[in-house]
N, CA, C and O atoms as a GROMACS GRO file, in nm:
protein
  384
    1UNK      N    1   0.084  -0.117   0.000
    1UNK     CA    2   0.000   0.000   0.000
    1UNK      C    3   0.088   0.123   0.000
    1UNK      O    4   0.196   0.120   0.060
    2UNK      N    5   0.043   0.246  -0.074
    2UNK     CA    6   0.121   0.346  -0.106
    2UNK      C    7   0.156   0.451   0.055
    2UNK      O    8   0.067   0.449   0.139
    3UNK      N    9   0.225   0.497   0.071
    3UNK     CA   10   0.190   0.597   0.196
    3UNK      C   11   0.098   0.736   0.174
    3UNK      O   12   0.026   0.779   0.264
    4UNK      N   13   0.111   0.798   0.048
    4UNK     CA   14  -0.007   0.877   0.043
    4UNK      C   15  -0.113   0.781  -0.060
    4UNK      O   16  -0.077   0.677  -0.115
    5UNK      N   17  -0.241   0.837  -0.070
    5UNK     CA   18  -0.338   0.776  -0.128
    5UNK      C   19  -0.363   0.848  -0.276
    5UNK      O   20  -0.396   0.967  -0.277
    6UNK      N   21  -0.348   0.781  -0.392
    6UNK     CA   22  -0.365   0.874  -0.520
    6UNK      C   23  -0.475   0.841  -0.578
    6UNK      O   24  -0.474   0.738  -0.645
    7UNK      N   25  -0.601   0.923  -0.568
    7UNK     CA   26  -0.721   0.883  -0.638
    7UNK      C   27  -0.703   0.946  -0.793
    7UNK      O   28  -0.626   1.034  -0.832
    8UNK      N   29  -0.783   0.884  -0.852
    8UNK     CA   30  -0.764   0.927  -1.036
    8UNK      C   31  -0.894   1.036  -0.953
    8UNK      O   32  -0.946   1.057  -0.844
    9UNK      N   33  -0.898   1.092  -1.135
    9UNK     CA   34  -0.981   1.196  -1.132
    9UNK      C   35  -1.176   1.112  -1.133
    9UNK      O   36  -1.280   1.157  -1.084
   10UNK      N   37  -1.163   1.045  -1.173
   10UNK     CA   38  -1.286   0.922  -1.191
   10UNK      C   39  -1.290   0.848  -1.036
   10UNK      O   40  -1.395   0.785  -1.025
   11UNK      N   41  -1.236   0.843  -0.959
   11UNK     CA   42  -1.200   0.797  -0.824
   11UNK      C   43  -1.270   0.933  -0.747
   11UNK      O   44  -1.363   0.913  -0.669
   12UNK      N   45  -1.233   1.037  -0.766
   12UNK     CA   46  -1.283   1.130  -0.708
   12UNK      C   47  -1.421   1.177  -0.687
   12UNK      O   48  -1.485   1.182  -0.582
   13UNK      N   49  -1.463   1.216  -0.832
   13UNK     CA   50  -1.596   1.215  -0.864
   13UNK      C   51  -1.653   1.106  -0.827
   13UNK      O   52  -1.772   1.116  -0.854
   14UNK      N   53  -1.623   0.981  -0.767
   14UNK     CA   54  -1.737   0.863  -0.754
   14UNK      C   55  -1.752   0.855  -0.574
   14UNK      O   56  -1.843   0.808  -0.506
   15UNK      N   57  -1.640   0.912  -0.538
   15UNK     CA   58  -1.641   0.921  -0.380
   15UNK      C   59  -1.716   1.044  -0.370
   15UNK      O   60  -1.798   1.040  -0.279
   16UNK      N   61  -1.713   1.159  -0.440
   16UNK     CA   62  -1.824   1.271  -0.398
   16UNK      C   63  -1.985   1.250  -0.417
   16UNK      O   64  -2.071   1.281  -0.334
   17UNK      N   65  -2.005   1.188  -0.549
   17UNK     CA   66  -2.124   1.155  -0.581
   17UNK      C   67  -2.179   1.051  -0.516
   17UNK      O   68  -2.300   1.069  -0.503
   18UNK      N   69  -2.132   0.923  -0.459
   18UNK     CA   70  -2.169   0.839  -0.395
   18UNK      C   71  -2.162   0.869  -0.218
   18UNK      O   72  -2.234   0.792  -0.154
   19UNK      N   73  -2.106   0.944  -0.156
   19UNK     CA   74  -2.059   1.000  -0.012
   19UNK      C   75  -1.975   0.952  -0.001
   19UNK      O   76  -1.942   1.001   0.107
   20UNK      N   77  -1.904   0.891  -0.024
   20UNK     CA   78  -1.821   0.781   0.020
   20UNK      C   79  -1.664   0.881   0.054
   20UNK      O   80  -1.590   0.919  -0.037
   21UNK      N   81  -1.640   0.909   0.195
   21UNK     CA   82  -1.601   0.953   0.246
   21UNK      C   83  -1.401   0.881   0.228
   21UNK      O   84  -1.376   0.762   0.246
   22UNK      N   85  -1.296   0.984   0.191
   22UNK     CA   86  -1.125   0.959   0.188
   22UNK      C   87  -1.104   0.849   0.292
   22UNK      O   88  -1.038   0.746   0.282
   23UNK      N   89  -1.179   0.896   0.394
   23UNK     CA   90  -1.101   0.753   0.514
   23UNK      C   91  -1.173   0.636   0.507
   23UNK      O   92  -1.095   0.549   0.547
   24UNK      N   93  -1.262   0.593   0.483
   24UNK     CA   94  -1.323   0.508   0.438
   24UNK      C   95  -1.237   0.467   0.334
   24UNK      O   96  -1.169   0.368   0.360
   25UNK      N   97  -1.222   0.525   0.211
   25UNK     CA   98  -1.153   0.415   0.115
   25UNK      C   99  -1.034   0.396   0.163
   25UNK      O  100  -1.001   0.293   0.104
   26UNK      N  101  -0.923   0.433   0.248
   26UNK     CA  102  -0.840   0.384   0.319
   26UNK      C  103  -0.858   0.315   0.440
   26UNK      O  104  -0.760   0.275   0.501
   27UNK      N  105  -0.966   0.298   0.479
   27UNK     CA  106  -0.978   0.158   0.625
   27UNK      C  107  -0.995   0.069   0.467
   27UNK      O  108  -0.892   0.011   0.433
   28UNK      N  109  -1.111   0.055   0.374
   28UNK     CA  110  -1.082  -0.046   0.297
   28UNK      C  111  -0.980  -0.092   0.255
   28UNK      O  112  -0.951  -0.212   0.264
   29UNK      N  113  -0.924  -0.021   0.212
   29UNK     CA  114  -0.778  -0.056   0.170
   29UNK      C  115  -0.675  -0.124   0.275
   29UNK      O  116  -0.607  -0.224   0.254
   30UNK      N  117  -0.680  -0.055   0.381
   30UNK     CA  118  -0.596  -0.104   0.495
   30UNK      C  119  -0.671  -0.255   0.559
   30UNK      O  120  -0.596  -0.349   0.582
   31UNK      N  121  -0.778  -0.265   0.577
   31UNK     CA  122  -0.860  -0.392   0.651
   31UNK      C  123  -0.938  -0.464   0.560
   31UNK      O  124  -0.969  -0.582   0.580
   32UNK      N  125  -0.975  -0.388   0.443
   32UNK     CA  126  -1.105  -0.489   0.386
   32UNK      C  127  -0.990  -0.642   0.310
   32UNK      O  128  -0.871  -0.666   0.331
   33UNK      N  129  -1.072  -0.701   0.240
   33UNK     CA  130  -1.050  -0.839   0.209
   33UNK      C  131  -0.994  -0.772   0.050
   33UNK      O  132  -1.050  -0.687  -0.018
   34UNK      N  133  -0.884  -0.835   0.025
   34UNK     CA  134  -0.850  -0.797  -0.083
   34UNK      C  135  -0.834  -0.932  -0.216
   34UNK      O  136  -0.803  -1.050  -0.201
   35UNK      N  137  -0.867  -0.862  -0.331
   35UNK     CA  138  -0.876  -1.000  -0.420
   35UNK      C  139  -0.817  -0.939  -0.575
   35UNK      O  140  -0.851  -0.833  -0.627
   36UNK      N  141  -0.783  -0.975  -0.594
   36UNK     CA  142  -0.678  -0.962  -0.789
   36UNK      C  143  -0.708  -1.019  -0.879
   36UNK      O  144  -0.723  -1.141  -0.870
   37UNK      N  145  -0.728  -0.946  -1.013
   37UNK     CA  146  -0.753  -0.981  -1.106
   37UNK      C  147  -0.623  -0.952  -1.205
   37UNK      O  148  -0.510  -0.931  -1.161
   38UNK      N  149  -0.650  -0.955  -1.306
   38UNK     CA  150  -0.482  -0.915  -1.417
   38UNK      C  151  -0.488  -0.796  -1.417
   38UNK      O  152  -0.368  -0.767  -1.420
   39UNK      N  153  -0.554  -0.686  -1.414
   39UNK     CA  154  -0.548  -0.559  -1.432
   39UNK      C  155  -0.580  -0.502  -1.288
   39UNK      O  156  -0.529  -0.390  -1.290
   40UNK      N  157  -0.638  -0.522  -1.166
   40UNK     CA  158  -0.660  -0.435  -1.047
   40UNK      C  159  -0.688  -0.535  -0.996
   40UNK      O  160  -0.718  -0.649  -1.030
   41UNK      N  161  -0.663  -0.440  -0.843
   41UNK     CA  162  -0.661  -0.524  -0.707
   41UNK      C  163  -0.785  -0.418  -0.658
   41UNK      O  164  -0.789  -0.295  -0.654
   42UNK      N  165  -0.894  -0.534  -0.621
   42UNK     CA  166  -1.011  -0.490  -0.555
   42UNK      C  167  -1.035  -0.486  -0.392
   42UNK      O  168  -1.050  -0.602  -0.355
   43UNK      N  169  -1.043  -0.412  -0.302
   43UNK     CA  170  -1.046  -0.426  -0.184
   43UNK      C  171  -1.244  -0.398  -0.123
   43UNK      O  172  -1.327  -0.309  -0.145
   44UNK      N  173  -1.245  -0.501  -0.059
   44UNK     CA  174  -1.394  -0.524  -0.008
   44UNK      C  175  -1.411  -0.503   0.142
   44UNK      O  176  -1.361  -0.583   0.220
   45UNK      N  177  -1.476  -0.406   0.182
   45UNK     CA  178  -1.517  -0.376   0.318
   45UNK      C  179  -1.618  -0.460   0.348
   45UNK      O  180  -1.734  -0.433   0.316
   46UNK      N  181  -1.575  -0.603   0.432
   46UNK     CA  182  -1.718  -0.688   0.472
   46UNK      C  183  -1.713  -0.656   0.651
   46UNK      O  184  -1.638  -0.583   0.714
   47UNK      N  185  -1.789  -0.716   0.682
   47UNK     CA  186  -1.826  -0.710   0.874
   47UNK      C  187  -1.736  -0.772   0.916
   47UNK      O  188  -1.710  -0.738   1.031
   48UNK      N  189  -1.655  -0.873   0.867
   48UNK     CA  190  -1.583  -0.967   0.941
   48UNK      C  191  -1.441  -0.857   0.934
   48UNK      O  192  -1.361  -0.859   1.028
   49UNK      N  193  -1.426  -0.794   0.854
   49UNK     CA  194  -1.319  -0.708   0.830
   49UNK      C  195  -1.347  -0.585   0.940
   49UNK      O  196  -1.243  -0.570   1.003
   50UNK      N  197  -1.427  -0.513   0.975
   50UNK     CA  198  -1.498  -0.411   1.064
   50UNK      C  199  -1.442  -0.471   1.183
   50UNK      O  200  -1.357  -0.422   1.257
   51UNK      N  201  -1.507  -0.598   1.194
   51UNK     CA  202  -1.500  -0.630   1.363
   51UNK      C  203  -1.372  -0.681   1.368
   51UNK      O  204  -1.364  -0.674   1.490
   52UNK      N  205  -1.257  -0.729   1.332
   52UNK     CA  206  -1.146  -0.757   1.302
   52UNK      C  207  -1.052  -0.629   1.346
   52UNK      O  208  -0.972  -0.633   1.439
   53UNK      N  209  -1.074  -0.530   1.274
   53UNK     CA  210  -1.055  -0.407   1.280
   53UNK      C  211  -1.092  -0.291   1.414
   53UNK      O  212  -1.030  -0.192   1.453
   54UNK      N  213  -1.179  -0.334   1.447
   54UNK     CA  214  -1.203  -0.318   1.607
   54UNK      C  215  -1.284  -0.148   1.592
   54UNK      O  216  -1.307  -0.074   1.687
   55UNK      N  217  -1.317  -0.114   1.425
   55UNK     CA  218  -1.372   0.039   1.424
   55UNK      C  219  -1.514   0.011   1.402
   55UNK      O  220  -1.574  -0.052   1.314
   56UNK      N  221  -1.546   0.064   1.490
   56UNK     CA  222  -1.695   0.058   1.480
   56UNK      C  223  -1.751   0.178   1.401
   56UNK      O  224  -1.855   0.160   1.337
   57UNK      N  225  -1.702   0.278   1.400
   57UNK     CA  226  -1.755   0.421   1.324
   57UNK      C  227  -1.745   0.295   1.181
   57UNK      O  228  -1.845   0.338   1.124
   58UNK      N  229  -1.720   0.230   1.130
   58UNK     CA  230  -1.692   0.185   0.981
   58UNK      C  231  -1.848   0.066   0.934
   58UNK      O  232  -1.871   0.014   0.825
   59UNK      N  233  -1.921   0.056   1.053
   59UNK     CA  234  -2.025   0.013   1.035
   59UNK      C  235  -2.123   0.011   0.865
   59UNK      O  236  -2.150  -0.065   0.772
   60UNK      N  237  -2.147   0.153   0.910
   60UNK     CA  238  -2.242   0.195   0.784
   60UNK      C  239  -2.145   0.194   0.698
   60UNK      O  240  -2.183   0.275   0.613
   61UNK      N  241  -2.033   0.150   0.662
   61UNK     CA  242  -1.964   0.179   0.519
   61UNK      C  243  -1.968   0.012   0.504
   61UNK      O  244  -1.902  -0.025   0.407
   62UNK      N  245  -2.038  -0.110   0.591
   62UNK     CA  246  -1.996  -0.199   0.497
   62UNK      C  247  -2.042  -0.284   0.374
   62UNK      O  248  -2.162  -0.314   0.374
   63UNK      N  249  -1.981  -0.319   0.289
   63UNK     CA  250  -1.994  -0.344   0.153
   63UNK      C  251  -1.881  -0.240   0.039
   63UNK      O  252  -1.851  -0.264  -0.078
   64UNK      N  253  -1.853  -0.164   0.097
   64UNK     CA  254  -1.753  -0.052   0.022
   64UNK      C  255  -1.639  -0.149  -0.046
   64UNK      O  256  -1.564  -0.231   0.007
   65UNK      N  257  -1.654  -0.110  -0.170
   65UNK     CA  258  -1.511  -0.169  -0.255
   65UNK      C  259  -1.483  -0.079  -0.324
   65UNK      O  260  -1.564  -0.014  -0.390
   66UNK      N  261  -1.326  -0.055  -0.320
   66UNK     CA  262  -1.252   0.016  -0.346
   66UNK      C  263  -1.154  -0.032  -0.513
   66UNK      O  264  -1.106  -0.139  -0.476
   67UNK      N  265  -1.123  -0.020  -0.604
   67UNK     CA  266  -1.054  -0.049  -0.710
   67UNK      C  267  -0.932   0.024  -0.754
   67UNK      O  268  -0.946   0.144  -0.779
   68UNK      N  269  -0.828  -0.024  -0.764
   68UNK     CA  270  -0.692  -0.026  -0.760
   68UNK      C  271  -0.634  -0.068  -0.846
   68UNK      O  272  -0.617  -0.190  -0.840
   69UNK      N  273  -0.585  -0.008  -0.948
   69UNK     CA  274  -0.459  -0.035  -1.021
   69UNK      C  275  -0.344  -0.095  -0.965
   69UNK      O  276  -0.293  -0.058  -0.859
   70UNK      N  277  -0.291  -0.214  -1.055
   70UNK     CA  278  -0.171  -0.222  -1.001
   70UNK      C  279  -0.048  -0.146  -0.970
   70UNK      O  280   0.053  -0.215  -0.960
   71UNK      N  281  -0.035  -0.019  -0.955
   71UNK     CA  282   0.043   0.055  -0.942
   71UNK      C  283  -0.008   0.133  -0.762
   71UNK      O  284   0.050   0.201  -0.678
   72UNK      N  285  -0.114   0.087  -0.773
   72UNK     CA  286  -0.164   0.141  -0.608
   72UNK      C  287  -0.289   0.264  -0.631
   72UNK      O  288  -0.366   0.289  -0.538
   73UNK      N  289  -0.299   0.346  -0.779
   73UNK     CA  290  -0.413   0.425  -0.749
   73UNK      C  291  -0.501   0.383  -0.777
   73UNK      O  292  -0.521   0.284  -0.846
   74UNK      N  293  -0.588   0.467  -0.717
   74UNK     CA  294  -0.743   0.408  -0.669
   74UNK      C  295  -0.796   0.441  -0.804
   74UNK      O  296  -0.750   0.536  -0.867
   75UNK      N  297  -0.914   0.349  -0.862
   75UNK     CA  298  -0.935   0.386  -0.978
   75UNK      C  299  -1.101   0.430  -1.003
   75UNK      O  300  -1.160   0.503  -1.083
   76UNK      N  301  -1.144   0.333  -0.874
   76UNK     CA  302  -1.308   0.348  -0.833
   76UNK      C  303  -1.367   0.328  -0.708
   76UNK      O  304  -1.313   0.245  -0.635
   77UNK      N  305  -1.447   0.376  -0.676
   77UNK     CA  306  -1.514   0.321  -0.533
   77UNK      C  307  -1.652   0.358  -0.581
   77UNK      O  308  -1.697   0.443  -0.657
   78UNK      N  309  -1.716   0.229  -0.480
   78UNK     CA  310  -1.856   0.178  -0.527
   78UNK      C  311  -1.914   0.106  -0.406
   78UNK      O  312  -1.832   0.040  -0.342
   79UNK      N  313  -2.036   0.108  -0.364
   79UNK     CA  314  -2.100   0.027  -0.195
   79UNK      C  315  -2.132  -0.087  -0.307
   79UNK      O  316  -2.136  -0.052  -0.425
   80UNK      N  317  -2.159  -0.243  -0.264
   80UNK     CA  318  -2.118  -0.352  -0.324
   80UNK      C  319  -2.255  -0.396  -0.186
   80UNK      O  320  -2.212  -0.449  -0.084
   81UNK      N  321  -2.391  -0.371  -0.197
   81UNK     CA  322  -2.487  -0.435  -0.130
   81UNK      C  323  -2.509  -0.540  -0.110
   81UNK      O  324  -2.587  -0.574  -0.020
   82UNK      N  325  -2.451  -0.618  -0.183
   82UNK     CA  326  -2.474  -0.836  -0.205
   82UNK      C  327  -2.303  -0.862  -0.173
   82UNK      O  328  -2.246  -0.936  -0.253
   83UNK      N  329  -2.243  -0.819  -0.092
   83UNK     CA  330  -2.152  -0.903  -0.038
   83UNK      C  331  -2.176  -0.959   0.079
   83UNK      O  332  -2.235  -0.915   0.178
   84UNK      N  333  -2.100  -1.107   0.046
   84UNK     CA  334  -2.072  -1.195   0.096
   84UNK      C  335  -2.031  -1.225   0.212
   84UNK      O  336  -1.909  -1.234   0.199
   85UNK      N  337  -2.065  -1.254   0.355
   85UNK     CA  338  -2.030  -1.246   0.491
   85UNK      C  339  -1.995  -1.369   0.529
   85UNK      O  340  -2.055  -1.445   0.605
   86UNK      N  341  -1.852  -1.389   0.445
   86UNK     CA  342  -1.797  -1.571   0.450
   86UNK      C  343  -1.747  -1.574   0.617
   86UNK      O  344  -1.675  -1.493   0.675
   87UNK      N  345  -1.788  -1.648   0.650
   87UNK     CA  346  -1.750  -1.728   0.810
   87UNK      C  347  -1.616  -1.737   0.815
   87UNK      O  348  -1.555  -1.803   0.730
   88UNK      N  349  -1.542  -1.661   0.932
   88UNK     CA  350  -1.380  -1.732   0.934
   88UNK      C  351  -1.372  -1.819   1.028
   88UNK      O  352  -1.431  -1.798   1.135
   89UNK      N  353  -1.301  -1.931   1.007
   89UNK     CA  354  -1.255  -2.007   1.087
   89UNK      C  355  -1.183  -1.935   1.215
   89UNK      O  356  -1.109  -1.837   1.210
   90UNK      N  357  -1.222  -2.009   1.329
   90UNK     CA  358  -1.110  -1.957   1.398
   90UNK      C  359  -0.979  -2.023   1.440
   90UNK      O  360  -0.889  -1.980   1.512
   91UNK      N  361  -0.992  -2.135   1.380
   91UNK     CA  362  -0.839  -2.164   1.372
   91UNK      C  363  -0.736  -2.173   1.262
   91UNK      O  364  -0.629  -2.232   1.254
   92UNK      N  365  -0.811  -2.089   1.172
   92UNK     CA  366  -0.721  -2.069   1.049
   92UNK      C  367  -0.678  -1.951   1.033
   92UNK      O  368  -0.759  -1.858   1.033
   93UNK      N  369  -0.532  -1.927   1.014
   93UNK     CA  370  -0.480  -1.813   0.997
   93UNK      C  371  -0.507  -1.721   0.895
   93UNK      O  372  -0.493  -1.731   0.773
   94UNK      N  373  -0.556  -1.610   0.979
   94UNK     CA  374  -0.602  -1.437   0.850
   94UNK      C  375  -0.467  -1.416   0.770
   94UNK      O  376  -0.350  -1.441   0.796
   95UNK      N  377  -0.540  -1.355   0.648
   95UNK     CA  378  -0.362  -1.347   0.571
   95UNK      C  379  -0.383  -1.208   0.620
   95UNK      O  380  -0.487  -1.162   0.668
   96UNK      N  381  -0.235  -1.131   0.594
   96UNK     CA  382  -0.193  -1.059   0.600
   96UNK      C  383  -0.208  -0.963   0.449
   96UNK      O  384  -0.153  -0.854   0.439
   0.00000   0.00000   0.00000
């Protein structure tokens, strides 16, 4: 993850028009569940990631996915209503 956060200009406009608030797409980024495709790395704000995370202010943001170039900027953000609230084991190790 980058140390500052570089939204495109299309990244911007979709966080104003949608509310979707700068720190929010960085708890996603920092906690949500992350998954890769050949062209971007998608990061998913689910509950298991929230309570993991121990922030409760991040409640109402969950479902938030964030989209990422492989280079680290953000390319989109979007609330993602039909995600998935997969069960973690608790004796299987969280990746990192």
């Amino acid at each position: 993850m980058p140390t500052t956060l570089a939204l495109t200009r299309h990244a911007i406009e979709r966080c104003c028009t949608r509310h979707i608030p700068v720190p929010v797409v960085e708890a996603a980024i920092a906690f949500g569940r992350e998954r890769s495709t050949r062209i971007a790395r998608i990061y998913t704000l689910r509950w298991v990631d929230i309570r993991d995370s121990r922030r409760p202010e991040l409640i109402p943001w969950e479902g938030t996915e964030v989209v990422c170039s492989r280079e680290g900027d953000v390319i989109t953000v979007y609330r993602n209503y039909r995600v998935k609230n997969a069960k973690v084991r608790r004796d299987a190790p969280r990746c990192a």
